[in-house]
C-alpha positions in Angstrom: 4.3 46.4 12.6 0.4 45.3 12.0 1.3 45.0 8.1 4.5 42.9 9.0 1.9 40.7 11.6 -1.1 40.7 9.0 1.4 39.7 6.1 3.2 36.9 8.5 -0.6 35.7 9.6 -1.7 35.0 5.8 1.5 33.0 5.2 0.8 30.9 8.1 -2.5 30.6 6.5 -1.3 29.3 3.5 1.4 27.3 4.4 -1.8 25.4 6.5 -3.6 24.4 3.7 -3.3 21.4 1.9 -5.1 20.1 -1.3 -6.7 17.0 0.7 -9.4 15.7 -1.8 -9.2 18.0 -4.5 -7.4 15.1 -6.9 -9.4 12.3 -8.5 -8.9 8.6 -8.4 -7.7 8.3 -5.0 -7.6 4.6 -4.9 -4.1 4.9 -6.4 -2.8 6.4 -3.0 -3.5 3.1 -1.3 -0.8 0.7 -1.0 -0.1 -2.8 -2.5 1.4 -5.5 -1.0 1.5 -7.0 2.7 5.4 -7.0 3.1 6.0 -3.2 2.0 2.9 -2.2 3.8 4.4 -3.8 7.2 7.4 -2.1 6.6 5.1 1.6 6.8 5.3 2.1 3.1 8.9 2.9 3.4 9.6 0.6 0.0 10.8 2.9 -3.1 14.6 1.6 -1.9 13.8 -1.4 -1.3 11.5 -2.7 -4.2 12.7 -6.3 -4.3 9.7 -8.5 -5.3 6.8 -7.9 -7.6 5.1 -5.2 -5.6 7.8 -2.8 -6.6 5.0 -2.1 -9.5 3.3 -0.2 -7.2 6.3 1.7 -5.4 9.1 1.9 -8.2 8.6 0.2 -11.1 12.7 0.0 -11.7 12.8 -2.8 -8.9 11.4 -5.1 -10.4 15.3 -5.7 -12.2 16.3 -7.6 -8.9 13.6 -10.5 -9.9 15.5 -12.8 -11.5 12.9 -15.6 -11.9 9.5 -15.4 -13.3 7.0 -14.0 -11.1 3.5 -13.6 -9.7 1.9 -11.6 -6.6 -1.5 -11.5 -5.5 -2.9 -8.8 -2.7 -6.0 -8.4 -0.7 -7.2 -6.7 2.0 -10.9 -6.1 3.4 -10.4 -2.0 2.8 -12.2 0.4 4.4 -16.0 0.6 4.6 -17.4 -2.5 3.3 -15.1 -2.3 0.6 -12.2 -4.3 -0.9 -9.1 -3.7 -2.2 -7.1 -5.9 -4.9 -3.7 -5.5 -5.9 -2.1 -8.4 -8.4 1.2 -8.1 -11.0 3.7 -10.3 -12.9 7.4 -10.0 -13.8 9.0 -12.0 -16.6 13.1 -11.2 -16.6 14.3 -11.2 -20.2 17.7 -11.0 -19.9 19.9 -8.3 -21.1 16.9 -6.8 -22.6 15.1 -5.6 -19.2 12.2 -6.8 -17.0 8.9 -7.0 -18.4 5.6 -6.6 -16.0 1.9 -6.2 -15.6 -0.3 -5.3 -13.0 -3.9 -4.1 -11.8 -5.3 -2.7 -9.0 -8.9 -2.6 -8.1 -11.4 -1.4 -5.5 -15.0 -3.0 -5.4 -18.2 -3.1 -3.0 -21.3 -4.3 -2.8 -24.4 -3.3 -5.2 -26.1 -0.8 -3.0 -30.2 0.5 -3.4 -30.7 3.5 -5.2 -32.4 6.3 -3.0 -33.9 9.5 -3.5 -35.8 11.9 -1.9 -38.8 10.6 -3.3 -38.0 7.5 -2.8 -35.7 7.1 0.4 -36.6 3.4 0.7 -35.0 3.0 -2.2 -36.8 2.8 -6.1 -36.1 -0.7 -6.9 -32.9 -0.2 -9.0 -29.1 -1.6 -7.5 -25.8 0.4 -8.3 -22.4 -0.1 -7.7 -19.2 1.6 -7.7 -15.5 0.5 -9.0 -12.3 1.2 -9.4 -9.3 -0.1 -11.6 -6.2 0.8 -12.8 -4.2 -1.4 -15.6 -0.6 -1.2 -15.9 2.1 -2.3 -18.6 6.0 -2.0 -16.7 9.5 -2.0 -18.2 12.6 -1.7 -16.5 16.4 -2.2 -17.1 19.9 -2.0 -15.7 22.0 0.7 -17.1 25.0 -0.2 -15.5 25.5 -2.7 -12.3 24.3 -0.1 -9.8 21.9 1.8 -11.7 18.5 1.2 -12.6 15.4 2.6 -14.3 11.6 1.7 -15.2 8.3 3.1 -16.2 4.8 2.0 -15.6 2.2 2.9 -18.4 -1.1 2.8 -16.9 -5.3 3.1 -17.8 -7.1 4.3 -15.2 -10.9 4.0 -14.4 -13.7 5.2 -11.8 -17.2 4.3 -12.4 -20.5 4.9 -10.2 -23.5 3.7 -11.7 -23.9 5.2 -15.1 -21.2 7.2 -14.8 -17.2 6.6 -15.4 -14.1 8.4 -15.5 -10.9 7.6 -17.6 -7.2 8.3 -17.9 -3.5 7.5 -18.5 -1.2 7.8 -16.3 2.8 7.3 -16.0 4.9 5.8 -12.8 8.8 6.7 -13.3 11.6 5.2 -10.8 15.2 4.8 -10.9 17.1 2.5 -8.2 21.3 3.0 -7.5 23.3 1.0 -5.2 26.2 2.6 -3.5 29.5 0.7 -3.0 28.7 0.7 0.7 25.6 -1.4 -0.1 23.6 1.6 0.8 20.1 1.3 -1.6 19.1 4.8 -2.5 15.6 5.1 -4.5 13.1 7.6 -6.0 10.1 7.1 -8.3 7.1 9.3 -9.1 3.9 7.9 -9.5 0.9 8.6 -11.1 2.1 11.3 -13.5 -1.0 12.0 -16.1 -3.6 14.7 -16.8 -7.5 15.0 -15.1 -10.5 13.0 -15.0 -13.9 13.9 -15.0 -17.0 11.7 -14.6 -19.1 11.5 -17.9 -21.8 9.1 -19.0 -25.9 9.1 -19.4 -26.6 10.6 -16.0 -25.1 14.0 -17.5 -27.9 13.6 -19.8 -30.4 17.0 -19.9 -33.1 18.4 -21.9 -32.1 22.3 -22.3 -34.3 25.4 -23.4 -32.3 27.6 -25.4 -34.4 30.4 -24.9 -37.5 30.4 -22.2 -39.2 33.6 -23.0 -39.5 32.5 -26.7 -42.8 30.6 -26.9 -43.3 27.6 -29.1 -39.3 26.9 -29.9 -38.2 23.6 -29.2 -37.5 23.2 -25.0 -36.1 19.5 -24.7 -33.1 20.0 -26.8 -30.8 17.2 -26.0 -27.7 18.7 -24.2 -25.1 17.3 -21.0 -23.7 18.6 -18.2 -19.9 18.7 -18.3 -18.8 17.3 -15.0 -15.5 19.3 -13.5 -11.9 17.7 -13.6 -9.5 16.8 -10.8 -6.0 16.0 -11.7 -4.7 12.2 -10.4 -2.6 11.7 -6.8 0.8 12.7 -7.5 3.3 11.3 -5.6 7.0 11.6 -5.2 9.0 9.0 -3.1 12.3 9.2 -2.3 14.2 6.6 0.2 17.1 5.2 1.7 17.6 1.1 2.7 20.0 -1.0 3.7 21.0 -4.9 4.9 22.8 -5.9 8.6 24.1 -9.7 8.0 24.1 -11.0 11.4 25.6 -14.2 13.0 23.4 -17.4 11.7 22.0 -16.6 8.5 20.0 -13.9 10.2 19.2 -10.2 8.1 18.0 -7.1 9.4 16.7 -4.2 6.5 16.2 -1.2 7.8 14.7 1.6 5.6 13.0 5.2 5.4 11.3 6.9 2.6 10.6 10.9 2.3 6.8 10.8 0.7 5.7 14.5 -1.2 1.9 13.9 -2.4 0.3 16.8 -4.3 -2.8 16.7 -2.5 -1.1 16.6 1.3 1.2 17.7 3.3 4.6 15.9 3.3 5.1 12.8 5.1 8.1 10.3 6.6 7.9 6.3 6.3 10.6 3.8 8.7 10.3 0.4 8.5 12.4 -2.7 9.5 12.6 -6.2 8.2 14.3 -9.1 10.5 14.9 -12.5 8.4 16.0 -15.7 9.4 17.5 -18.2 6.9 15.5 -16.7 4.5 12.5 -18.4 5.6 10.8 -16.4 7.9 10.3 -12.8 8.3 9.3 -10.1 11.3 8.1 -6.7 10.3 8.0 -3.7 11.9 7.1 0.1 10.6 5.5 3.4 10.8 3.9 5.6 8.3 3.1 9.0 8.1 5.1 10.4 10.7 4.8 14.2 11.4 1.3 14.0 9.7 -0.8 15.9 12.2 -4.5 14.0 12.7 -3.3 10.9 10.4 -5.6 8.0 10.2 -2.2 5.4 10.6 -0.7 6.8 13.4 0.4 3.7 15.0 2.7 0.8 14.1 2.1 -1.9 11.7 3.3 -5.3 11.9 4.0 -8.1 9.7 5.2 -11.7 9.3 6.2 -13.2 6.2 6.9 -17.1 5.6 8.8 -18.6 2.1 8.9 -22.4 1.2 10.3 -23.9 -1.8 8.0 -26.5 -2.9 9.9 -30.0 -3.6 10.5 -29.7 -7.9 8.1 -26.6 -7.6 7.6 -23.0 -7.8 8.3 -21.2 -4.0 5.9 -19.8 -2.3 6.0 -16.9 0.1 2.9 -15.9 2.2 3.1 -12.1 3.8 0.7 -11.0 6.6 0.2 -7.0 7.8 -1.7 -5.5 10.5 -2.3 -2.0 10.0 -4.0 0.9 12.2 -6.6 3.1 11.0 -8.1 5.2 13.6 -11.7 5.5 14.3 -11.5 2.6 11.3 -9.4 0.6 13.8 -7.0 -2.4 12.7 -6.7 -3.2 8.9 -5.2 -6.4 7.7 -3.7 -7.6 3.8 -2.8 -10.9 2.8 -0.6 -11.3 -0.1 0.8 -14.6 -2.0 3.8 -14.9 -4.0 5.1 -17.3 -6.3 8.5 -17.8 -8.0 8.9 -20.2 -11.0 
């Protein structure tokens, strides 16, 4: 009886743990785009605009026009993030698209212990990520893209590069049910290299007169990226006077967490304006966003112009309180 209660304690143990940051470039984890982020994330499914490079790079097959999107939000700490991409349909030859995502901040003093004032020097830190998307129908219900993408982190002297891979696939099902899955951020690890790892080694210190500023580095340890594996369900209610309602839910499996549940809700009228509702990371114990976010979305067709749609999302953060994103699309 005390084996079967030691044995059945350590799995409990286990089954606790979680990688929480033990992966490297963890700006990838935050998401792009004010309209999928008021919706709680819950997006893989519904990918229907430009920002499906972020969430499921096959989506970007139901743009049918030349686009562009732009993303910002005042991010955590003093920092900011960025989030921008392009589609160009081609036909019966796929979807072409680009896209970045960056994280910056202000140049901050560099201190040390001598000098906790600072030593007169500035540094900064950054983040970006690069990306080159393809996608295609296979048939009239099936779809599937890939997103190639270089990845950077850089403090000061130091940076840190990679490749990575985004995979999704969409299907509609003849009930108009949306059913989608992608994985993101497929690559090997990073580690930080650059002058700062610069040392001056002694081979041997109890020889005496052999050279003791050989030029040598430190190798820096590597942490693989943040994978993540969506998989989600959506679906449109017409309703009496051009009015739409999408309601949708996405199962989220990162490899550096524990797993997670995203619901979100869309209410359009005339396909002008938009209401947002939605809630991520539910069943997340002590999450940061563990409220509701909300979000309003406008779309005007300029007179013998491009349209324009303008999305809006309020987001809760915790002890970080409210969050808000601002993104800008437009439709030649």
């Amino acid at each position: 009886m005390k084996r079967f209660i030691t044995l059945y304690s350590f799995f409990c143990i286990l089954l606790a743990q979680t990688n929480v940051a033990t992966t490297a470039a963890s700006f990838l984890e935050i998401g792009a785009g004010a309209k999928s982020l008021s919706m709680g994330g819950a997006y893989v499914s519904v990918a229907n605009d430009v920002s499906a490079l972020y969430w499921n790079p096959s989506g970007i097959v139901n743009v049918e026009h030349p686009s562009v999107h732009i993303y910002h939000s005042p991010w955590l700490v003093k920092t900011s993030f960025y989030h921008g991409g392009a589609v160009v349909p081609m036909g019966q030859a796929g979807v072409l698209g680009v896209s970045y995502t960056t994280v910056t901040m202000d140049e901050m003093d560099v201190r040390t212990v001598t000098y906790p004032d600072g030593t007169g020097e500035k540094f900064n830190v950054s983040n970006l990520a690069m990306g080159i998307a393809y996608a295609k129908k296979l048939t009239d219900r099936f779809s599937f893209g890939f997103q190639t993408k270089f990845v950077q982190e850089k403090i000061w002297k130091m940076r840190a590069k990679g490749l990575a891979v985004d995979i999704g696939t969409l299907f509609l099902t003849t009930s108009g049910m949306r059913i989608g899955m992608s994985i993101s951020n497929f690559g090997g690890k990073m580690g930080m290299g650059g002058i700062n790892t610069a040392v001056d080694y002694d081979v041997d210190e109890t020889i005496y007169g052999n050279n003791d500023k050989i030029d040598a580095h430190l190798d820096a340890a590597e942490w693989p990226l943040p994978l993540i594996f969506r998989f989600g369900v959506s679906r449109d209610f017409a309703l009496p006077g051009k009015q739409r309602i999408t309601v949708a839910a996405d199962g989220v499996h990162p490899n550096n967490n524990v797993e997670t549940v995203n619901m979100g809700l869309e209410y359009g009228f005339s396909e002008i304006l938009f209401l947002r509702l939605g809630r991520s990371h539910l069943f997340m114990e002590d999450a940061q966003q563990n409220g509701l976010s909300y979000g309003l979305g406008l779309n005007y067709k300029i007179p013998r112009g491009p349209q324009l749609r303008v999305d809006y999302v309020l987001q809760p953060f915790g002890v970080f309180n409210n969050n808000t994103g601002y993104s800008i699309y437009v439709t030649f």
